[in-house]
Backbone as JSON Lines, residues from 0, in Angstrom:
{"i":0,"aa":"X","n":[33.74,29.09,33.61],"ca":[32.5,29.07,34.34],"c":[31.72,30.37,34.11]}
{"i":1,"aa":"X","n":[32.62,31.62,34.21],"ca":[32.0,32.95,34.31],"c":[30.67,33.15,33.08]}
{"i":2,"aa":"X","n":[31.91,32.49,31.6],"ca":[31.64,32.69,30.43],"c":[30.28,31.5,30.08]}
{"i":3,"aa":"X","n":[30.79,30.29,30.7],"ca":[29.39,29.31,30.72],"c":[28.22,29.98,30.96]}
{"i":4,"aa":"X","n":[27.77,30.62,32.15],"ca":[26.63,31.18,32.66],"c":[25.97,31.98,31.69]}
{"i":5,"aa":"X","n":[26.88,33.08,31.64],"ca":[26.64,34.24,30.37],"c":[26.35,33.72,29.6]}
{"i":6,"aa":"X","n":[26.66,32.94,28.37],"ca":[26.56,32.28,27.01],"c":[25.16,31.3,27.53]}
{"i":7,"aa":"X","n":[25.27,30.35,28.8],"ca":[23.57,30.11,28.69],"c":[22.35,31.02,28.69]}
{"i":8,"aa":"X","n":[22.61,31.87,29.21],"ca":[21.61,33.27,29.65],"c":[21.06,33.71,28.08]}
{"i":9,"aa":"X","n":[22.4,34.06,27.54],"ca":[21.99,34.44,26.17],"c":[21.24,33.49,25.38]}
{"i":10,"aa":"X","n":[21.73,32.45,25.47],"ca":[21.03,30.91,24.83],"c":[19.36,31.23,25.0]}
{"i":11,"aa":"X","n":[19.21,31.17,26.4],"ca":[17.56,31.21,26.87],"c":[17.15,32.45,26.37]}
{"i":12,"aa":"X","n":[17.71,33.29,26.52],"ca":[16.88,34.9,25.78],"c":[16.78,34.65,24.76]}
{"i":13,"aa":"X","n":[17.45,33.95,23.91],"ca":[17.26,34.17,22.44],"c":[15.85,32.93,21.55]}
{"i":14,"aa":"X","n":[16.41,32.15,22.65],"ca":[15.06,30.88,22.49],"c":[13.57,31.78,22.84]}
{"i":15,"aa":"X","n":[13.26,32.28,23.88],"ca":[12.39,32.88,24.46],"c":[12.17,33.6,23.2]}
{"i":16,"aa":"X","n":[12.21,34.51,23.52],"ca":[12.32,36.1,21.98],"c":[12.22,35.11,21.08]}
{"i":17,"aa":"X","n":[12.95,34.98,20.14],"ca":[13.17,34.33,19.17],"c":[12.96,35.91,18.34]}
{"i":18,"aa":"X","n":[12.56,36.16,17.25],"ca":[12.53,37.27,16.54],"c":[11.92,38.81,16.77]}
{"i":19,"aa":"X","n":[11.53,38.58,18.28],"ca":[10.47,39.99,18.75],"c":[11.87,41.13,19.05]}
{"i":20,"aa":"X","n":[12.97,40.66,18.97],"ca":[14.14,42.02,19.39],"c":[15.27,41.81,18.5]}
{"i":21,"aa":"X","n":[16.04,42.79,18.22],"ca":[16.83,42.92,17.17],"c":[18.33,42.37,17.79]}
{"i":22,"aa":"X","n":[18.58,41.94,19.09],"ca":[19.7,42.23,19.41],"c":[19.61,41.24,21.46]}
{"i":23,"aa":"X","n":[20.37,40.0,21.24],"ca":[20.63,39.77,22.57],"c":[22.02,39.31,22.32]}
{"i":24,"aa":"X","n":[22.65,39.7,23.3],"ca":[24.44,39.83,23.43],"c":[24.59,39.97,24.86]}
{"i":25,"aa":"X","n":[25.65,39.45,24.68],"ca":[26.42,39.59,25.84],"c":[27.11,41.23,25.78]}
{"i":26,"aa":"X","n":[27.38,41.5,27.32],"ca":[27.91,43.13,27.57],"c":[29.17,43.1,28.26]}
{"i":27,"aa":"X","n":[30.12,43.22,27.67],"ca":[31.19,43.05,27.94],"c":[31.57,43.56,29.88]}
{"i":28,"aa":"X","n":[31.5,44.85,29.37],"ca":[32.18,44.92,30.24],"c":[30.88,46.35,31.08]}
{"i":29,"aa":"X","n":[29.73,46.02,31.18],"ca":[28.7,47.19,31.42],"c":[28.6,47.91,30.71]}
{"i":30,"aa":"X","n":[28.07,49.45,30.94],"ca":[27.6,50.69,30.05],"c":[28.56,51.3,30.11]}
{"i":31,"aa":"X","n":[28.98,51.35,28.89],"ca":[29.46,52.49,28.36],"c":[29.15,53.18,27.02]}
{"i":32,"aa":"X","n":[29.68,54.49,27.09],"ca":[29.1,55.59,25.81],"c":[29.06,54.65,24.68]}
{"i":33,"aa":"X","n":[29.83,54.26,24.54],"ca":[29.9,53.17,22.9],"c":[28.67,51.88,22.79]}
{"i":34,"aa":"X","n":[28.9,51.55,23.86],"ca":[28.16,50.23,24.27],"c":[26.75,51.01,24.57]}
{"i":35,"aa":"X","n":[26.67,51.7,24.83],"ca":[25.31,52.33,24.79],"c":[24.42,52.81,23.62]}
{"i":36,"aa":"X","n":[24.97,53.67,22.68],"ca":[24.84,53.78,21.83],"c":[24.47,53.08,20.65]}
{"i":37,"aa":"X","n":[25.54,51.54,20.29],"ca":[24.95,50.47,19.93],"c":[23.38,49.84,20.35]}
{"i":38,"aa":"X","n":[23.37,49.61,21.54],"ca":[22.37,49.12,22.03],"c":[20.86,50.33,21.58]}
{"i":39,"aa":"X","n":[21.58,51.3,21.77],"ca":[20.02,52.43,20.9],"c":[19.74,52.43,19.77]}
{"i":40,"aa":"X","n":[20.92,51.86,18.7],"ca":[20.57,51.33,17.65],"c":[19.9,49.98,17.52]}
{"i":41,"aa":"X","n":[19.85,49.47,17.89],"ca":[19.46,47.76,18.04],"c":[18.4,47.82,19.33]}
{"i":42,"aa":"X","n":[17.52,48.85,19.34],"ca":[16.12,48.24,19.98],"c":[15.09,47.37,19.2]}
{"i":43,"aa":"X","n":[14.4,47.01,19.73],"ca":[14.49,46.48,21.06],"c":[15.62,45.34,21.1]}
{"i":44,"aa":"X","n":[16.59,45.37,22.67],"ca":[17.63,44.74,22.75],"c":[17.56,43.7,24.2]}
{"i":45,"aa":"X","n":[18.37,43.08,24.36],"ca":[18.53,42.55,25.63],"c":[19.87,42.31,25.91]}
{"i":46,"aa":"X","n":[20.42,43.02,27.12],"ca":[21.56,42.44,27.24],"c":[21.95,41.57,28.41]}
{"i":47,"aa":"X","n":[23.2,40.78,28.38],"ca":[23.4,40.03,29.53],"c":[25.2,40.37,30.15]}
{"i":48,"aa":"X","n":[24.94,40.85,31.53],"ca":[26.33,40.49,31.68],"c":[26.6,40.23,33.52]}
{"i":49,"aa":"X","n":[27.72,39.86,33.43],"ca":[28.09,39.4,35.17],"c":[28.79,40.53,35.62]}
{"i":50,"aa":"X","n":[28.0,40.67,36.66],"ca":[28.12,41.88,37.55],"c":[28.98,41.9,38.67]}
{"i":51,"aa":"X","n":[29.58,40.53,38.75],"ca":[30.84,40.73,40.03],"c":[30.12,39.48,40.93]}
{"i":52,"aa":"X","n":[30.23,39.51,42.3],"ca":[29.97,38.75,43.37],"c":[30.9,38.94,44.39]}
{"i":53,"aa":"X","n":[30.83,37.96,45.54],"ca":[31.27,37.99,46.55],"c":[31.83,36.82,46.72]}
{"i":54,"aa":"X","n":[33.13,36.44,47.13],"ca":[33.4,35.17,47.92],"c":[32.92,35.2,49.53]}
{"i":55,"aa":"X","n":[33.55,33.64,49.92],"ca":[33.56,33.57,51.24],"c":[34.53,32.91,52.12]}
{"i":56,"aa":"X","n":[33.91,31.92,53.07],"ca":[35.56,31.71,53.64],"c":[35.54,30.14,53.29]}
{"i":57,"aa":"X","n":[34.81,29.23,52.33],"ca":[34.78,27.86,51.84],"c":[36.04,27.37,51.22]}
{"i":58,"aa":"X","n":[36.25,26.51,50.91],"ca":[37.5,25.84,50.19],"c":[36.72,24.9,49.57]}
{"i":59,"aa":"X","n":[36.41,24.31,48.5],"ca":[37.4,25.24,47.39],"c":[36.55,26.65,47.63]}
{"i":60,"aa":"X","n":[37.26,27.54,46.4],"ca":[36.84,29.22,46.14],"c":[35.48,28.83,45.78]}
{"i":61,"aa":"X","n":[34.18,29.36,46.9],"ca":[32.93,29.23,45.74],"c":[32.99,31.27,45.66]}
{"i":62,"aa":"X","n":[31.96,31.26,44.62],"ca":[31.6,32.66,44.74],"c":[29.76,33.15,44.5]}
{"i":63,"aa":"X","n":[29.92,33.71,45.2],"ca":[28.38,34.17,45.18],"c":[28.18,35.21,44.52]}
{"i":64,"aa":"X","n":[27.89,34.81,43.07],"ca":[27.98,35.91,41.62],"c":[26.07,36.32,41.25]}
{"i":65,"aa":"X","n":[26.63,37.32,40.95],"ca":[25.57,38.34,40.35],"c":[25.71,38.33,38.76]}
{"i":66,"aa":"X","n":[24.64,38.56,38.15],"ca":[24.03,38.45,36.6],"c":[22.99,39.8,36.64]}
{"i":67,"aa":"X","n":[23.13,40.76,35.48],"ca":[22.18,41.28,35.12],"c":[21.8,41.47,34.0]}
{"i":68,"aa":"X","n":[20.21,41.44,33.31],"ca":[19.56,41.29,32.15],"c":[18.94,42.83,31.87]}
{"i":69,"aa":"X","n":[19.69,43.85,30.67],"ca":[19.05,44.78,30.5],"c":[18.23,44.54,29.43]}
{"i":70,"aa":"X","n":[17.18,45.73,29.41],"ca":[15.97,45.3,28.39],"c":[15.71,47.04,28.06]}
{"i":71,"aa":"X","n":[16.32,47.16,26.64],"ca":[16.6,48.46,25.75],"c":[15.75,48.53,24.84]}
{"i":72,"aa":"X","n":[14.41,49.48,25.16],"ca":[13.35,49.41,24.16],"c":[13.44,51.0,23.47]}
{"i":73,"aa":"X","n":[12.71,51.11,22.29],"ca":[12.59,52.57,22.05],"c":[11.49,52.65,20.78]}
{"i":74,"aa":"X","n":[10.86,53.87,21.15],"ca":[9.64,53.87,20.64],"c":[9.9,55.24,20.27]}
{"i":75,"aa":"X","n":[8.83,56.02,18.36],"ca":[8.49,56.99,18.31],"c":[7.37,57.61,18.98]}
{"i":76,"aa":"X","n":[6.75,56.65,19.35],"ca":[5.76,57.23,20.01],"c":[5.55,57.12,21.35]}
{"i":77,"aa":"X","n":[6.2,57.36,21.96],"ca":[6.65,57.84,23.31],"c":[7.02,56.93,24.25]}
{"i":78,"aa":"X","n":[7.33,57.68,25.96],"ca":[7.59,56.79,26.95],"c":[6.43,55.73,27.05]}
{"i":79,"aa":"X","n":[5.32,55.79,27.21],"ca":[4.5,54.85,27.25],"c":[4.46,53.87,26.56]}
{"i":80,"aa":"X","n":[4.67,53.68,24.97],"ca":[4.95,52.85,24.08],"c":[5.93,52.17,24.41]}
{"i":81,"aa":"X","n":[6.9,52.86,25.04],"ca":[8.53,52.15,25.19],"c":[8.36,50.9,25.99]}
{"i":82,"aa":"X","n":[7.33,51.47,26.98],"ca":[7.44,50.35,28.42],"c":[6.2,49.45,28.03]}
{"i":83,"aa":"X","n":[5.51,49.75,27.19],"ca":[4.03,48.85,27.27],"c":[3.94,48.12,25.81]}
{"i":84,"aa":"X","n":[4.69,48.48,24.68],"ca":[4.93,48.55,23.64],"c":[3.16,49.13,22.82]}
{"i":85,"aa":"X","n":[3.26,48.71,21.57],"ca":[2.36,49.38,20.84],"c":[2.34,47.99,20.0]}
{"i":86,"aa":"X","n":[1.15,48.1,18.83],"ca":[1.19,47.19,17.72],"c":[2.44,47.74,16.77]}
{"i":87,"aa":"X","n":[2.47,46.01,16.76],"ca":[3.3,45.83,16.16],"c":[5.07,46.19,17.01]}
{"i":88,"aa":"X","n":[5.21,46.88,17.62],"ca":[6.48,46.87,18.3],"c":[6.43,46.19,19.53]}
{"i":89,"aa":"X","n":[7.23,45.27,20.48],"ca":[7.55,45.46,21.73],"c":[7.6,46.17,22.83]}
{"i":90,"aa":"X","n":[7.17,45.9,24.06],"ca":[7.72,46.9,24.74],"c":[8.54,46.14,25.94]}
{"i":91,"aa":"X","n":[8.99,47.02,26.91],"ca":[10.19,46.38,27.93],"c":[9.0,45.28,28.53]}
{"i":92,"aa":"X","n":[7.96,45.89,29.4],"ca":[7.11,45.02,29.87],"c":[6.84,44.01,29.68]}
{"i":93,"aa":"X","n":[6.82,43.82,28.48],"ca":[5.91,42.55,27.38],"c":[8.16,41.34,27.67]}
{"i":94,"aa":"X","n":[8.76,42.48,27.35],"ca":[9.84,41.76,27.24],"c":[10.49,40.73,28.48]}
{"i":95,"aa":"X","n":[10.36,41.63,29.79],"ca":[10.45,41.35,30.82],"c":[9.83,40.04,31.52]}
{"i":96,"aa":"X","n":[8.07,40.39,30.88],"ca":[7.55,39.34,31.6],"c":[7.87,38.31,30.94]}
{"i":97,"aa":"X","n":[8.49,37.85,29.76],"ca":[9.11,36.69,28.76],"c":[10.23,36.37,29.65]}
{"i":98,"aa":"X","n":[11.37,37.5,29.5],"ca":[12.92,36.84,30.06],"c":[12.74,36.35,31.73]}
{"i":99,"aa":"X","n":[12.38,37.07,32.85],"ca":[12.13,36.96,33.88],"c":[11.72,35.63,33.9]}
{"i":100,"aa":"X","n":[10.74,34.71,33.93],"ca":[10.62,33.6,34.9],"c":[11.61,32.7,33.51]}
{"i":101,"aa":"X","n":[11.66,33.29,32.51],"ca":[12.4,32.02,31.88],"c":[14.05,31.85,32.01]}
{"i":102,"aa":"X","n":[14.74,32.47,32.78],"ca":[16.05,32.79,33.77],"c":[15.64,32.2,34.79]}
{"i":103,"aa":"X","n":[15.16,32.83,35.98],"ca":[14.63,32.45,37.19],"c":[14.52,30.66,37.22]}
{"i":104,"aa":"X","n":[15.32,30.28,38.0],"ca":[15.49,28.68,37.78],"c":[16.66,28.26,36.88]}
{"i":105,"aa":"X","n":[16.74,28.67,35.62],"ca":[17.55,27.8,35.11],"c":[18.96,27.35,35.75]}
{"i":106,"aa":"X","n":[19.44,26.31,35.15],"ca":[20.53,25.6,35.95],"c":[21.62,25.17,34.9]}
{"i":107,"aa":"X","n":[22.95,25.45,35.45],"ca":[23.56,25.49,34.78],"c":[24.37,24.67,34.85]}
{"i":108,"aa":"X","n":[24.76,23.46,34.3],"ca":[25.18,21.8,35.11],"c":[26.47,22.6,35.65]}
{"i":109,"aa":"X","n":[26.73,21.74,36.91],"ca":[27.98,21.76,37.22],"c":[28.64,23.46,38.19]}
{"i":110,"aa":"X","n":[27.57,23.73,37.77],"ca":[27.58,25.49,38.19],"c":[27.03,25.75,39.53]}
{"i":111,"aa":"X","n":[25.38,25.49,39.06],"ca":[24.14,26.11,39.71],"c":[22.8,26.72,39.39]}
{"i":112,"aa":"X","n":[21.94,27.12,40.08],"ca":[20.71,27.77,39.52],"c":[20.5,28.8,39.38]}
{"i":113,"aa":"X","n":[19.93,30.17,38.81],"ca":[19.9,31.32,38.75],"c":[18.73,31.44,39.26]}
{"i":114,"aa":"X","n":[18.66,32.85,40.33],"ca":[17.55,33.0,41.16],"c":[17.27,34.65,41.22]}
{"i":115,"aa":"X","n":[15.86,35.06,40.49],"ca":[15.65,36.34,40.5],"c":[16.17,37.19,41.78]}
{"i":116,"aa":"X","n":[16.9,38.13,41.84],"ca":[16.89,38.79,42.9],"c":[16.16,40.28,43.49]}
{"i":117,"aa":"X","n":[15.91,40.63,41.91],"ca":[15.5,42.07,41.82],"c":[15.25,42.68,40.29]}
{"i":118,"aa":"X","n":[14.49,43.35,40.08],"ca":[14.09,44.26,38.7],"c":[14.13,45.54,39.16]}
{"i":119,"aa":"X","n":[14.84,46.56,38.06],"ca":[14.95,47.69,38.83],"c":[14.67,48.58,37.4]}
{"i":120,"aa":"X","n":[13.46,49.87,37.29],"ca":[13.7,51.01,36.42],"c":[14.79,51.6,36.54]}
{"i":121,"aa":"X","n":[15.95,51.71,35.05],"ca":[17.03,52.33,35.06],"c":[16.53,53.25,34.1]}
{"i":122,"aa":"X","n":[15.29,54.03,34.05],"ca":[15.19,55.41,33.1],"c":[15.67,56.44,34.08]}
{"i":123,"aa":"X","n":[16.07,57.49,33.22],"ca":[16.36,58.59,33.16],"c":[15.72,59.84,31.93]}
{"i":124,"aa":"X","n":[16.28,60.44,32.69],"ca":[15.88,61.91,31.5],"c":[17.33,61.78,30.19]}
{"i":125,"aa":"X","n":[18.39,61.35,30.55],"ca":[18.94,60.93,28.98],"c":[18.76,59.92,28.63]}
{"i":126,"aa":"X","n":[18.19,59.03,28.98],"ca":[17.47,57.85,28.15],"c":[16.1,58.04,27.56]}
{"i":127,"aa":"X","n":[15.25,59.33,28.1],"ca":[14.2,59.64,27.72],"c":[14.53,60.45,26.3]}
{"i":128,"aa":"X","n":[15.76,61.37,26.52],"ca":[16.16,62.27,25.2],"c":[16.51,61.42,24.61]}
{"i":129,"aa":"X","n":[16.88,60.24,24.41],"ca":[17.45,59.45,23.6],"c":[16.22,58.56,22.88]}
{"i":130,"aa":"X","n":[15.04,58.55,23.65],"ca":[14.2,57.91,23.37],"c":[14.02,56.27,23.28]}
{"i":131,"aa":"X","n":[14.88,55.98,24.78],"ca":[14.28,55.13,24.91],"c":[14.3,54.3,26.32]}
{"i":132,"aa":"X","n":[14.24,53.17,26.37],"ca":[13.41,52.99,28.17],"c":[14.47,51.68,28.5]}
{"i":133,"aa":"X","n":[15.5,51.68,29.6],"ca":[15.67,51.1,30.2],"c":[15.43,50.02,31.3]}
{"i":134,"aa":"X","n":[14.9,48.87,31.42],"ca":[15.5,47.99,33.21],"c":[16.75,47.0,32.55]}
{"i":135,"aa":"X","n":[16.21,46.76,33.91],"ca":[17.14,46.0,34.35],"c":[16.78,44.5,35.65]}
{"i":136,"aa":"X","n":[17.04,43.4,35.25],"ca":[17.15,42.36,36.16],"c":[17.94,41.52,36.46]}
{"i":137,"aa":"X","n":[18.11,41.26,37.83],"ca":[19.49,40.92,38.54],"c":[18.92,39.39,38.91]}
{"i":138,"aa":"X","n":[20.26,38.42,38.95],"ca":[20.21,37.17,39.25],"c":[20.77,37.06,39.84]}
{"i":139,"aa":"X","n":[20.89,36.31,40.9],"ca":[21.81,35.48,41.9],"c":[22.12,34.07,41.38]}
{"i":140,"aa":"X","n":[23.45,33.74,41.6],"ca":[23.96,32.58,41.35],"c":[24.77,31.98,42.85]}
{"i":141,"aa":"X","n":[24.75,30.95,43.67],"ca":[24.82,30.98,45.15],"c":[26.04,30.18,44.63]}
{"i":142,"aa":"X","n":[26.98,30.09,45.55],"ca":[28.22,29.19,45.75],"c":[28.6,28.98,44.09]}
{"i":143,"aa":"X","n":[28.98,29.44,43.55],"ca":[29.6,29.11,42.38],"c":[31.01,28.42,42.26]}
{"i":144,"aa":"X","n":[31.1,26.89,42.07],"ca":[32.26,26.76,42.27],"c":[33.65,26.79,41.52]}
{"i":145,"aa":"X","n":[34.66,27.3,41.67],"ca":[35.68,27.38,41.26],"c":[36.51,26.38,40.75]}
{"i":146,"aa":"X","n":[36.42,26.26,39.41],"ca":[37.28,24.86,39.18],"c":[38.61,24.53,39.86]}
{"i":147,"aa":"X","n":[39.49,23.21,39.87],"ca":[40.54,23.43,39.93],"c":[41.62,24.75,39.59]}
{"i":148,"aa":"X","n":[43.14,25.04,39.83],"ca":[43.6,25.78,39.2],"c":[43.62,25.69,37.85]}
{"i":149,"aa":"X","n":[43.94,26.35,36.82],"ca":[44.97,25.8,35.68],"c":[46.43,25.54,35.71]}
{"i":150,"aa":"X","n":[46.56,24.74,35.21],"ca":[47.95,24.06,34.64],"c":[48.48,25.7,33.8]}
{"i":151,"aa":"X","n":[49.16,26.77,34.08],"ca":[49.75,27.43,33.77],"c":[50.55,27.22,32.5]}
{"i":152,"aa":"X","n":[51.0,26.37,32.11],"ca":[51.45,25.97,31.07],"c":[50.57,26.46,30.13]}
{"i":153,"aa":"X","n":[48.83,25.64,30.45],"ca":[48.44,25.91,29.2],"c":[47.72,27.23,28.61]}
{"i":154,"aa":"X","n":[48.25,28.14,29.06],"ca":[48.09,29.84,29.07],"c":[48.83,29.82,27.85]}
{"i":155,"aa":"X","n":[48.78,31.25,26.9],"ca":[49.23,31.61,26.07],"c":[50.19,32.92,26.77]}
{"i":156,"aa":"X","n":[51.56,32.69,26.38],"ca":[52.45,34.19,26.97],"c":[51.52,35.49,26.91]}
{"i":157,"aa":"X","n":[52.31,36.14,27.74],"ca":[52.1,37.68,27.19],"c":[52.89,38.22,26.56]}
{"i":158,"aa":"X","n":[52.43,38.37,25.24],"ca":[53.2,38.67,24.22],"c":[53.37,39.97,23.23]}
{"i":159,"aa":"X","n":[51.59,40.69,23.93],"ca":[51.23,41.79,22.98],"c":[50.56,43.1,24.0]}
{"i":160,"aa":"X","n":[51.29,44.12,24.02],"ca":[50.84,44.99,25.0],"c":[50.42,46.19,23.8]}
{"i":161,"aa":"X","n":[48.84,46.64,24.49],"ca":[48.15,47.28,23.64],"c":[47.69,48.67,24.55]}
{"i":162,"aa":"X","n":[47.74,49.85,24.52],"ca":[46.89,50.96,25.14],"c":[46.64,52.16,24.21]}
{"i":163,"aa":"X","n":[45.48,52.63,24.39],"ca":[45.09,53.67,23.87],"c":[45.03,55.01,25.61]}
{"i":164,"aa":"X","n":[46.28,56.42,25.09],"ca":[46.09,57.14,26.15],"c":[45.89,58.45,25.73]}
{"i":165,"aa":"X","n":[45.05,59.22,26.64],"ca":[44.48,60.35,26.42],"c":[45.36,61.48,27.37]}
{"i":166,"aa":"X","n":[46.26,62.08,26.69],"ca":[46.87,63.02,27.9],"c":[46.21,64.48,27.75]}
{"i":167,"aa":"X","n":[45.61,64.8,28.99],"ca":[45.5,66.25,28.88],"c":[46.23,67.57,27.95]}
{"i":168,"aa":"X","n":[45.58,67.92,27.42],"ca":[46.29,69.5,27.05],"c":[47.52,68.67,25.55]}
{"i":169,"aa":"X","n":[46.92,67.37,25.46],"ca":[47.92,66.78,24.37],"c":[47.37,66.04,23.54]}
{"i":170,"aa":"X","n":[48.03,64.99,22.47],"ca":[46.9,64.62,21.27],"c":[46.76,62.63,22.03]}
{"i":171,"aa":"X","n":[45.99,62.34,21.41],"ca":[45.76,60.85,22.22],"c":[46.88,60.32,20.89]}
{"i":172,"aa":"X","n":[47.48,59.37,22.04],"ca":[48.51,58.46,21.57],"c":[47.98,56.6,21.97]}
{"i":173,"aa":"X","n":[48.88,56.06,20.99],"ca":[48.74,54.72,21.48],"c":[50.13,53.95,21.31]}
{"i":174,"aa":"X","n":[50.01,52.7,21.82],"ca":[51.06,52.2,22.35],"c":[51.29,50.83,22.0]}
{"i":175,"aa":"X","n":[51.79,50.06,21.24],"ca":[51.7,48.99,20.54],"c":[52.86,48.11,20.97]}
{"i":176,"aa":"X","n":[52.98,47.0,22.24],"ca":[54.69,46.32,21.82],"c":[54.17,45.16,21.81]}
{"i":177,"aa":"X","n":[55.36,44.29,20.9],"ca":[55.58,42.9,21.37],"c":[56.54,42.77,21.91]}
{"i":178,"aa":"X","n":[56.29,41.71,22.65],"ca":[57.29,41.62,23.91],"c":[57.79,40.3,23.65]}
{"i":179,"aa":"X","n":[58.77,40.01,23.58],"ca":[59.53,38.56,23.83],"c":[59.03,37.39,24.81]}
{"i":180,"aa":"X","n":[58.92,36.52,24.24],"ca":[58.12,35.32,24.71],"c":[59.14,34.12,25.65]}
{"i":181,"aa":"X","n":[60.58,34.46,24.93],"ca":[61.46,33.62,25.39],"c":[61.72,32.0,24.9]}
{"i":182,"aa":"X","n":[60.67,32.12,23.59],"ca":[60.68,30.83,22.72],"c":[61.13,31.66,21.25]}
{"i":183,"aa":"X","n":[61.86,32.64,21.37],"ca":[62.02,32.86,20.01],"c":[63.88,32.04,19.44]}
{"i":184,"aa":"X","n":[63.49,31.95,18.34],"ca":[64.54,31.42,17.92],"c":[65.86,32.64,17.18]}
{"i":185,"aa":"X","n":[67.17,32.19,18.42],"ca":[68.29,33.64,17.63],"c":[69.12,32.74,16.72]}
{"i":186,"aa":"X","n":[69.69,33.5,15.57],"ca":[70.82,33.29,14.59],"c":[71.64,32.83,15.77]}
């Protein structure tokens, strides 16, 4: 369900736009240094990702989930360009007023509807050194319902444990096992 929503979101941004931005994706897991960085390469961008929610006290589990749509512009010729764009480039504005009502409403069978909740300026002064202009817009998704459980069975083991760790005052290590599944076959 989570992944349904997301993957339509992106669907509609990319129909909308169609070739005015270099880049609509899904965001894994929010901002981060890496994930940021990409995205300053690939202006103008749009991203989409689910921001969490709230349950309540219903049966089945619904959840009352949050969506947000960032809109990563960048211009040489300044903050103003960024947000208003210029010829020939985009700007967030121009972008915004596209993605905004064409989210707002959509429905996602079996899910629900997405309902603007809020647009918010996420500039800063290192997005300004970076040169380029952040928002951001939030969706509401109401009662989202929770499918049945899964049939556990049809999970894949855990079979592969992976970490990358950074110890103080030491060199970064990583950590690689496979772990026994309990379907292996002995001599």
């Amino acid at each position: 369900m989570l992944a349904e929503i997301e993957d339509a979101m992106v669907e509609r941004c990319k129909r909308v736009l169609g070739k005015h931005v270099k880049a609509v994706e899904d965001l894994p897991n929010g901002w981060t240094e890496q994930s940021l960085e990409a995205a300053f390469r690939n202006v103008p961008g749009v991203y989409v990702a689910w921001s969490g929610g709230q349950g309540g006290q219903s049966k089945p589990a619904m959840l009352n989930g949050r969506y947000a749509v960032y809109f990563v512009t960048g211009h040489a010729s300044g903050e103003r360009a960024r947000r208003r764009g210029e010829k020939g480039a985009v700007g967030a504005y121009e972008l915004i007023e596209l993605v905004v009502p064409a989210l707002h409403g959509l429905s996602i069978d079996d899910v629900g509807t997405l309902r603007l909740e809020r647009i918010d300026n996420l500039n800063s002064d290192f997005f300004d050194k970076k040169g380029v202009a952040v928002y951001g817009a939030v969706y509401a998704l109401d009662r989202m319902p929770f499918k049945a459980p899964l049939d556990g069975s049809a999970l894949a083991d855990f079979a592969i444990f992976h970490a990358n760790h950074q110890v103080p005052d030491g060199p970064d290590t990583e950590t690689h096992q496979t772990l026994p599944t309990g379907s292996e076959v002995t001599p």
